[in-house]
Short mmCIF file of the C-alpha atoms (twelve columns), coordinates in Angstrom:
data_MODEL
# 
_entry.id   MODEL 
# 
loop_
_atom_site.group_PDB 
_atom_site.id 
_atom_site.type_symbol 
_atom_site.label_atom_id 
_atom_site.label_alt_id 
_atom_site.label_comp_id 
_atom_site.label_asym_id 
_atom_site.label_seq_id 
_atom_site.Cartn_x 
_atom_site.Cartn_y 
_atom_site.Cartn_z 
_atom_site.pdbx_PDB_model_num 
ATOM 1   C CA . UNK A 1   -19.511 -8.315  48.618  1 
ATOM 2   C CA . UNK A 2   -20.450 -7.430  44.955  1 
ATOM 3   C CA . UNK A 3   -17.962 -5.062  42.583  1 
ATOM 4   C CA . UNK A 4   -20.017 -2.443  41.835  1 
ATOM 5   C CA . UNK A 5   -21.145 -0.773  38.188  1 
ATOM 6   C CA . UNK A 6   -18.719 2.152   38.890  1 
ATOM 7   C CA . UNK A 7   -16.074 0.023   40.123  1 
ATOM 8   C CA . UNK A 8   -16.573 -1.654  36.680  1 
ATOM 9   C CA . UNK A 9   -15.795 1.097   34.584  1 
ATOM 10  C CA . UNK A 10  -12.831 1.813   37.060  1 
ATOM 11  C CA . UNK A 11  -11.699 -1.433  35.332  1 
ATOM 12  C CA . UNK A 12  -12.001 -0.825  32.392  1 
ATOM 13  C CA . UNK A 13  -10.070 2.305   32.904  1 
ATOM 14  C CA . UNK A 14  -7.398  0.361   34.407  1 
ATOM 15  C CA . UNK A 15  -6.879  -1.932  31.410  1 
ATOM 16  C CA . UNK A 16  -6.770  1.314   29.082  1 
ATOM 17  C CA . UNK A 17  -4.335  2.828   31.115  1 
ATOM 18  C CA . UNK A 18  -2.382  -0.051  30.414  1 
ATOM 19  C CA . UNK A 19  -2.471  -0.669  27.079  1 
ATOM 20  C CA . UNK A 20  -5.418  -2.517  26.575  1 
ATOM 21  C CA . UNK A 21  -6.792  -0.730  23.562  1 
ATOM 22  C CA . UNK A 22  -9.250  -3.418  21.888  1 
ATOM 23  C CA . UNK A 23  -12.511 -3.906  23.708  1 
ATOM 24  C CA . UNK A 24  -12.871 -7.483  23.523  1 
ATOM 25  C CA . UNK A 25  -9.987  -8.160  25.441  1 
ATOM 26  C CA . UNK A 26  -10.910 -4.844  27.849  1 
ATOM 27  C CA . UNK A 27  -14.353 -7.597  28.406  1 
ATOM 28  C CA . UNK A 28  -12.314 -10.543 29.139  1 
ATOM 29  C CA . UNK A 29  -9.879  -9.041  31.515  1 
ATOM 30  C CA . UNK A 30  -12.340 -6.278  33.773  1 
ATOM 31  C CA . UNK A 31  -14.499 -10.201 33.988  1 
ATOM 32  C CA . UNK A 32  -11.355 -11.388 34.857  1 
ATOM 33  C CA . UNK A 33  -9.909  -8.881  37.146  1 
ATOM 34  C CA . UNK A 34  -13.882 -8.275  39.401  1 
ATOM 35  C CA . UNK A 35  -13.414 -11.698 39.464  1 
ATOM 36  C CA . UNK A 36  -10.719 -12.420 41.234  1 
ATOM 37  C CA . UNK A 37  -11.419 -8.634  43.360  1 
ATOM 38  C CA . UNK A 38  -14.955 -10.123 44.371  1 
ATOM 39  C CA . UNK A 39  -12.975 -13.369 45.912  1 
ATOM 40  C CA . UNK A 40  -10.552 -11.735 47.448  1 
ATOM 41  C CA . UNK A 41  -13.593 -9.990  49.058  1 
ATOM 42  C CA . UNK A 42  -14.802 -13.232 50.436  1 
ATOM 43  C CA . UNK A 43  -11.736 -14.199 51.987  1 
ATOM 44  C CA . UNK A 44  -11.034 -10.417 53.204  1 
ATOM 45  C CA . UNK A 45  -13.819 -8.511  53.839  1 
ATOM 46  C CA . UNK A 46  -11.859 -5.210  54.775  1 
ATOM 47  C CA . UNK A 47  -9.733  -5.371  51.485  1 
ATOM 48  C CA . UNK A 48  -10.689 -1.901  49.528  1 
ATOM 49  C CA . UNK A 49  -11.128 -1.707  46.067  1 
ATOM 50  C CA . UNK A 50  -7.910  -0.604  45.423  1 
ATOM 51  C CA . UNK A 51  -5.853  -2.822  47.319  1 
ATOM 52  C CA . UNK A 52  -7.595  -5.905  45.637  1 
ATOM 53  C CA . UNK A 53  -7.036  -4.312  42.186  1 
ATOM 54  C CA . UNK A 54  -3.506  -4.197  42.465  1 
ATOM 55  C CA . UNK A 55  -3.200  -7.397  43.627  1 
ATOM 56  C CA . UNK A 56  -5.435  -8.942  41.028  1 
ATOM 57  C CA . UNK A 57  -3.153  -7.339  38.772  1 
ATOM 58  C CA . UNK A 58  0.233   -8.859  39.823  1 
ATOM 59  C CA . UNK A 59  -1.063  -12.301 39.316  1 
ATOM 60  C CA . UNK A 60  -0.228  -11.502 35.747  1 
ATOM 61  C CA . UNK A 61  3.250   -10.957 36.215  1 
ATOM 62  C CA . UNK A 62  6.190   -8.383  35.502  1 
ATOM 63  C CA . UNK A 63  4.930   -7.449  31.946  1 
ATOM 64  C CA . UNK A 64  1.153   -7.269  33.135  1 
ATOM 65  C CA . UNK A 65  -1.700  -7.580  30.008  1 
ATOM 66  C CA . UNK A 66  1.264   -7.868  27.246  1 
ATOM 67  C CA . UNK A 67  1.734   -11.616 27.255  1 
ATOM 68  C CA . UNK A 68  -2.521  -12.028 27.352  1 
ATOM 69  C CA . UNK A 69  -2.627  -9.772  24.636  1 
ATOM 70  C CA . UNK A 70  0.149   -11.936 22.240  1 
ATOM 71  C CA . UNK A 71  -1.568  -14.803 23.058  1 
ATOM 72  C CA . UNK A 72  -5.081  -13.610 21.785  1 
ATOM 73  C CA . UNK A 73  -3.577  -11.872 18.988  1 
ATOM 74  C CA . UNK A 74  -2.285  -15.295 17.955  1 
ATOM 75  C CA . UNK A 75  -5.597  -16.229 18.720  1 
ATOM 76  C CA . UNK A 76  -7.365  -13.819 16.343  1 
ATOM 77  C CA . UNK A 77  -4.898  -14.116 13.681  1 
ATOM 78  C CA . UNK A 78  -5.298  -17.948 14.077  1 
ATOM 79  C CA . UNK A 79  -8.786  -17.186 13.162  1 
ATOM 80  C CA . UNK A 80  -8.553  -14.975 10.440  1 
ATOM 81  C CA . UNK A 81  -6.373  -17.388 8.473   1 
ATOM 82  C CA . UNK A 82  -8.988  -19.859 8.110   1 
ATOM 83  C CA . UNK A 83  -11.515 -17.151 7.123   1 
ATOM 84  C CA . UNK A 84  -9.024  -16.412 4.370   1 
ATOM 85  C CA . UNK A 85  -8.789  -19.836 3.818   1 
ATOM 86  C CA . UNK A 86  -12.648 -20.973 3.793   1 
ATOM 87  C CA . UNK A 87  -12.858 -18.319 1.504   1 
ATOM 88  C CA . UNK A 88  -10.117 -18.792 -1.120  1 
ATOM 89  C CA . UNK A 89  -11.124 -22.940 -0.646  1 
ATOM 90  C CA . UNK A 90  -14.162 -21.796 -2.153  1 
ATOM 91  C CA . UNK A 91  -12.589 -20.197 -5.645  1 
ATOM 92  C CA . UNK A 92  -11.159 -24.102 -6.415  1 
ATOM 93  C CA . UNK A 93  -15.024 -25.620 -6.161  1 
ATOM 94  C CA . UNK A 94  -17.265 -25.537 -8.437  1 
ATOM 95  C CA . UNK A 95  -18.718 -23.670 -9.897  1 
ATOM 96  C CA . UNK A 96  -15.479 -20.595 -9.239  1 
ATOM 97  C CA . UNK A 97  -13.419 -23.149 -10.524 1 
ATOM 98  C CA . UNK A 98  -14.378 -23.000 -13.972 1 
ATOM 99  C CA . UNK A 99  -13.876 -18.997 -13.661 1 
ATOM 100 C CA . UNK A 100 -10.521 -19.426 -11.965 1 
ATOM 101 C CA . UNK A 101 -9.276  -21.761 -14.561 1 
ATOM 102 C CA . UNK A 102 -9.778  -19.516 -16.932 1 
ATOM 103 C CA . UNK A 103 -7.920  -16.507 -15.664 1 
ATOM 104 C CA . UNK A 104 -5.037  -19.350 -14.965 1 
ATOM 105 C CA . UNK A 105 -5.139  -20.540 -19.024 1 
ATOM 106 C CA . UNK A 106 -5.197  -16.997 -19.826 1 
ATOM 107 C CA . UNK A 107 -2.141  -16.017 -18.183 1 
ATOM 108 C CA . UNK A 108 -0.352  -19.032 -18.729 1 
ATOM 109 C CA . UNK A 109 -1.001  -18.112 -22.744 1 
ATOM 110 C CA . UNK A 110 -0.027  -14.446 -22.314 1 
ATOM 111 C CA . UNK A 111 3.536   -16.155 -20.902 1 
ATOM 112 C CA . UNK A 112 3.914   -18.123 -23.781 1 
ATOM 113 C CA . UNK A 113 3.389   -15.538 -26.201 1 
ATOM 114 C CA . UNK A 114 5.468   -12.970 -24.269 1 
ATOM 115 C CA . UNK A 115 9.353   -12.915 -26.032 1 
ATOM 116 C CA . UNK A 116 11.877  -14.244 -23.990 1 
ATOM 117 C CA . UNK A 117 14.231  -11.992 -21.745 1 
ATOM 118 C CA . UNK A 118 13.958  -8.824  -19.520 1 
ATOM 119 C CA . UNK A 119 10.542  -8.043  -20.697 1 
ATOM 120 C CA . UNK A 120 8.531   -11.138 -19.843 1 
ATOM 121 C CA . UNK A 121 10.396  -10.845 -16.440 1 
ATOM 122 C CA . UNK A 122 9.416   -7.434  -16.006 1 
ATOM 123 C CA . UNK A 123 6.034   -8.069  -16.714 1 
ATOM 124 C CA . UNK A 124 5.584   -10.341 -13.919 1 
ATOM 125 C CA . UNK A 125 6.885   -8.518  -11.531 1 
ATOM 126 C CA . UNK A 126 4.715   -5.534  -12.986 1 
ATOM 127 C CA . UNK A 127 2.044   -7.453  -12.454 1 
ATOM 128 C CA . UNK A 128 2.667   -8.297  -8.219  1 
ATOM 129 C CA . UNK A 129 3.894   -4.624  -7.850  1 
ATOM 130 C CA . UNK A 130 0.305   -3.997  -9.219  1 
ATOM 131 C CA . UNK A 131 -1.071  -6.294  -6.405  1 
ATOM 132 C CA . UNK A 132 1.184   -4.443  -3.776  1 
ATOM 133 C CA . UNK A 133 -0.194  -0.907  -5.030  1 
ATOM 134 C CA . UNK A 134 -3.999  -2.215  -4.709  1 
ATOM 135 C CA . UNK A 135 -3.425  -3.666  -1.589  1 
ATOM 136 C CA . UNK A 136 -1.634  -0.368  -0.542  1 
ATOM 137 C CA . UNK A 137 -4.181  1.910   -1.415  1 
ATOM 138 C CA . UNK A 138 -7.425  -1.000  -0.528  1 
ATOM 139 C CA . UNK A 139 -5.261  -0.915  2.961   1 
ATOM 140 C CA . UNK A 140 -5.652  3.218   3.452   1 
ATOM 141 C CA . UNK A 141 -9.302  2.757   2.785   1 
ATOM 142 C CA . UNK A 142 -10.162 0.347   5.130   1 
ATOM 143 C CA . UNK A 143 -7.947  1.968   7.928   1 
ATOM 144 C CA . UNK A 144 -9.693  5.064   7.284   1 
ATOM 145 C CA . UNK A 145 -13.060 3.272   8.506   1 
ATOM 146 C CA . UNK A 146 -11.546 2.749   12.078  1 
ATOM 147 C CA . UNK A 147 -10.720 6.559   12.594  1 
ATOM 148 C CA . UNK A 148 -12.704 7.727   14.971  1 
ATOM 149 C CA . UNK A 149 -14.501 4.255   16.034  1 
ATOM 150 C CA . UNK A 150 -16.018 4.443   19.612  1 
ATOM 151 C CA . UNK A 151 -14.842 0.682   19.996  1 
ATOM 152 C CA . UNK A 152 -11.867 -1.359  18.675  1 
ATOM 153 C CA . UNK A 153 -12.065 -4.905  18.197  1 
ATOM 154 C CA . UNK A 154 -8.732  -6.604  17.685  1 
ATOM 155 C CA . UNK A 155 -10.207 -8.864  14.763  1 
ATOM 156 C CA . UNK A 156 -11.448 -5.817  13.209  1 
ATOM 157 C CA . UNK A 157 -8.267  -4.281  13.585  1 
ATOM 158 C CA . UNK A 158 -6.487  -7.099  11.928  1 
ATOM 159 C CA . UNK A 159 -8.949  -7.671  9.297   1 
ATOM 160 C CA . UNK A 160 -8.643  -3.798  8.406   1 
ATOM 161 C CA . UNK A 161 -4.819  -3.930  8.003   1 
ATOM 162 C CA . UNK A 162 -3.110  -5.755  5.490   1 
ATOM 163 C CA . UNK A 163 0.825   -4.865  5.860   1 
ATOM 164 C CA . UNK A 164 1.586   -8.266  5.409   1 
ATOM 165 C CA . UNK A 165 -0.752  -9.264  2.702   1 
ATOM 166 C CA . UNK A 166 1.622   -5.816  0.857   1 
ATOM 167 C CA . UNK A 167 4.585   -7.883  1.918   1 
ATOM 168 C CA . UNK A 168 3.539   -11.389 0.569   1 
ATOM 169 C CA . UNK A 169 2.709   -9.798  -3.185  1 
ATOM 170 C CA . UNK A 170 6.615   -8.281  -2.966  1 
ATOM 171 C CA . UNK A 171 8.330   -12.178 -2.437  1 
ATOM 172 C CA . UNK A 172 7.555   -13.589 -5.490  1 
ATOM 173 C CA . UNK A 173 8.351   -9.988  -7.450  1 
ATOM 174 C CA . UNK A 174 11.818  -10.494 -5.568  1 
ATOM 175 C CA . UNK A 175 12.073  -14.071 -6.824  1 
ATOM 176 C CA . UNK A 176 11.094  -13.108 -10.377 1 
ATOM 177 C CA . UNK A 177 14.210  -10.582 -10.162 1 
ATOM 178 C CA . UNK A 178 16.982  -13.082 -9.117  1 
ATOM 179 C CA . UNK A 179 19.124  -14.071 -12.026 1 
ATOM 180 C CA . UNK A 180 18.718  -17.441 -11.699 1 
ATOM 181 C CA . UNK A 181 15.509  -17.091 -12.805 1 
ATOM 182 C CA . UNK A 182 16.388  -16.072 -16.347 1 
ATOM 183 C CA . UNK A 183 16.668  -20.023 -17.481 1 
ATOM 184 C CA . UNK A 184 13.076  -20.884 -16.217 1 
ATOM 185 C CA . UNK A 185 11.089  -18.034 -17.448 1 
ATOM 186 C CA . UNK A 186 10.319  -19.769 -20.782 1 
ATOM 187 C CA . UNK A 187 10.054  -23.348 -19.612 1 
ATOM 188 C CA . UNK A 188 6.474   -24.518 -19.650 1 
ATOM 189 C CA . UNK A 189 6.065   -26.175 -16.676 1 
ATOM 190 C CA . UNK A 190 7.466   -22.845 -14.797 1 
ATOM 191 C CA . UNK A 191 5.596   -20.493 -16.752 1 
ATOM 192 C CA . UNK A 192 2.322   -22.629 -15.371 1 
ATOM 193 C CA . UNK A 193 3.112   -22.567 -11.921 1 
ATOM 194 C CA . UNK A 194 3.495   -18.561 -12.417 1 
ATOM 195 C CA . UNK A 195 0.391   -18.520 -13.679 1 
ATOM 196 C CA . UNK A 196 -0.829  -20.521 -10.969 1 
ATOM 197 C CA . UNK A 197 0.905   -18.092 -8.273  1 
ATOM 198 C CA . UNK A 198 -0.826  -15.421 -9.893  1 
ATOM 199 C CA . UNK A 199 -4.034  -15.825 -9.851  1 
ATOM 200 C CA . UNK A 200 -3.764  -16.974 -6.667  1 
ATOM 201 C CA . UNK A 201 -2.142  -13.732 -5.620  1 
ATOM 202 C CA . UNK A 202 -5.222  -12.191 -7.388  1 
ATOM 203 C CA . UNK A 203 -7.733  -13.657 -5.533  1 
ATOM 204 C CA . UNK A 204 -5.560  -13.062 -1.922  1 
ATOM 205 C CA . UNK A 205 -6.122  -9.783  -2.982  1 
ATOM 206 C CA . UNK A 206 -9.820  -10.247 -3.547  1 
ATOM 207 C CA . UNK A 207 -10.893 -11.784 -0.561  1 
ATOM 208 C CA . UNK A 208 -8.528  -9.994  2.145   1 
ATOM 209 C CA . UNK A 209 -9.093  -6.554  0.444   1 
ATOM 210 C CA . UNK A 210 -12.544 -7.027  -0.641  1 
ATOM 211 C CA . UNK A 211 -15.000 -10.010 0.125   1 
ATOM 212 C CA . UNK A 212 -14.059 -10.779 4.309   1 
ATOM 213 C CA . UNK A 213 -13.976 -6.448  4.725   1 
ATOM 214 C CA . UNK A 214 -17.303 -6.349  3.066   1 
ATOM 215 C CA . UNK A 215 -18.693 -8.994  5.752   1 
ATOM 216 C CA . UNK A 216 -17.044 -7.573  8.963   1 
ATOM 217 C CA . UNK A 217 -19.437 -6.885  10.768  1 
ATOM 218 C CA . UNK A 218 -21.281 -9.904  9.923   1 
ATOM 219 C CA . UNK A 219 -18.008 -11.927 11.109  1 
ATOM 220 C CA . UNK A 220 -17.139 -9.636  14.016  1 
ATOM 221 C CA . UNK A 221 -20.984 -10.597 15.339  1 
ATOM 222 C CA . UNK A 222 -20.429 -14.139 15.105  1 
ATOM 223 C CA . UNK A 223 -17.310 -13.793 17.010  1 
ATOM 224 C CA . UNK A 224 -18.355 -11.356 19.520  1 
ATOM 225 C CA . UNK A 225 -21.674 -11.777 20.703  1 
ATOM 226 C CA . UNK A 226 -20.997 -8.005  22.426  1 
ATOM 227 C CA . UNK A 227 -20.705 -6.614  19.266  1 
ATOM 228 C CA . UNK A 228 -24.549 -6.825  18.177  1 
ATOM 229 C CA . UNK A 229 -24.858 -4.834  21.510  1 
ATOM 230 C CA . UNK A 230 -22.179 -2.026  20.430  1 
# 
């Protein structure tokens, strides 16, 4: 015996009702789930639909689609990090080198010439609140293109919220304020690898607020082939 179309979106109701709120995942598990109802079916022929739901659904355990739903959010972050990566790899090539070089001799100069003290210090950490702000604000944006969506992918979702991106620009602002700090903000070699951080911060804040939101749905088609469909 064959699950039937309505039966199918019974499913998919099912995995809404608990919790399932991406629809990539709601794919996998209602494939999953009339799996395992259709071979039940085949050893029990009398089993309703019902009764081999249920019991489809307790082969996942006391916490039911939560643990398959960490594990492909690990899965999706997993993948979004080398996105990030391929794409900030591709900054230190040629020819974006020459460009990003550039913004890193220009900062490291602006340190140099920058008096010694509070104001150099508070400078820096101007400059990675600015990053926070951007991101902020580049964050409210994006998140406002999901309102409404028919259809939430969870690769879309995480590509459209950057909390932790916000987060990463405010550690090395914290850093900057420690007093131990005060001894290294005019030595050379320190002032280089702040210029370093900070143009790499810059360019974090490129491509996750920018560049890999302008190809979304480019990247969300070659990861779901469903999503053409939608």
């Amino acid at each position: 015996m064959k699950i039937t179309p309505d039966q199918i979106q019974e499913l998919f109701k099912f995995t809404r009702a608990h919790y399932v709120e991406y629809y990539d995942l709601q794919l996998e598990l209602v494939d999953h789930l009339a799996n395992g109802i259709e071979e039940q079916w085949q050893e029990k022929p009398a089993l309703n639909f019902e009764e081999a739901k249920n019991r489809e659904f307790k082969k996942f355990g006391v916490f039911g689609f939560e643990d398959v739903i960490i594990q492909r959010r690990k899965a999706m972050s997993k993948r979004y990090r080398g996105i990030i990566w391929r794409h900030f790899k591709d900054w230190w090539s040629l020819p974006k080198i020459i460009a990003t070089l550039t913004f890193v001799i220009g900062i490291f100069t602006m340190l140099k010439m920058l008096p010694p003290g509070e104001l150099k210090k508070g400078i820096v950490s101007g400059i990675f609140i600015g990053f926070s702000l951007v991101m902020l604000f580049r964050t409210f944006q994006l998140k406002k293109r999901m309102e409404g969506a028919w259809r939430k992918w969870m690769l879309q979702d995480i590509i459209y919220n950057q909390g932790l991106l916000v987060n990463l620009f405010i550690i090395p602002m914290n850093l900057c304020n420690l007093t131990w700090t005060n001894r290294f903000m005019d030595n050379l070699y320190f002032q280089l690898v702040l210029s370093l951080l900070i143009v790499s911060m810059g360019l974090l804040l490129k491509i996750c607020g920018y560049v890999i939101p302008s190809k979304a749905d480019e990247i969300l088609a070659e990861t779901y082939p469903e999503y053409k469909i939608s």
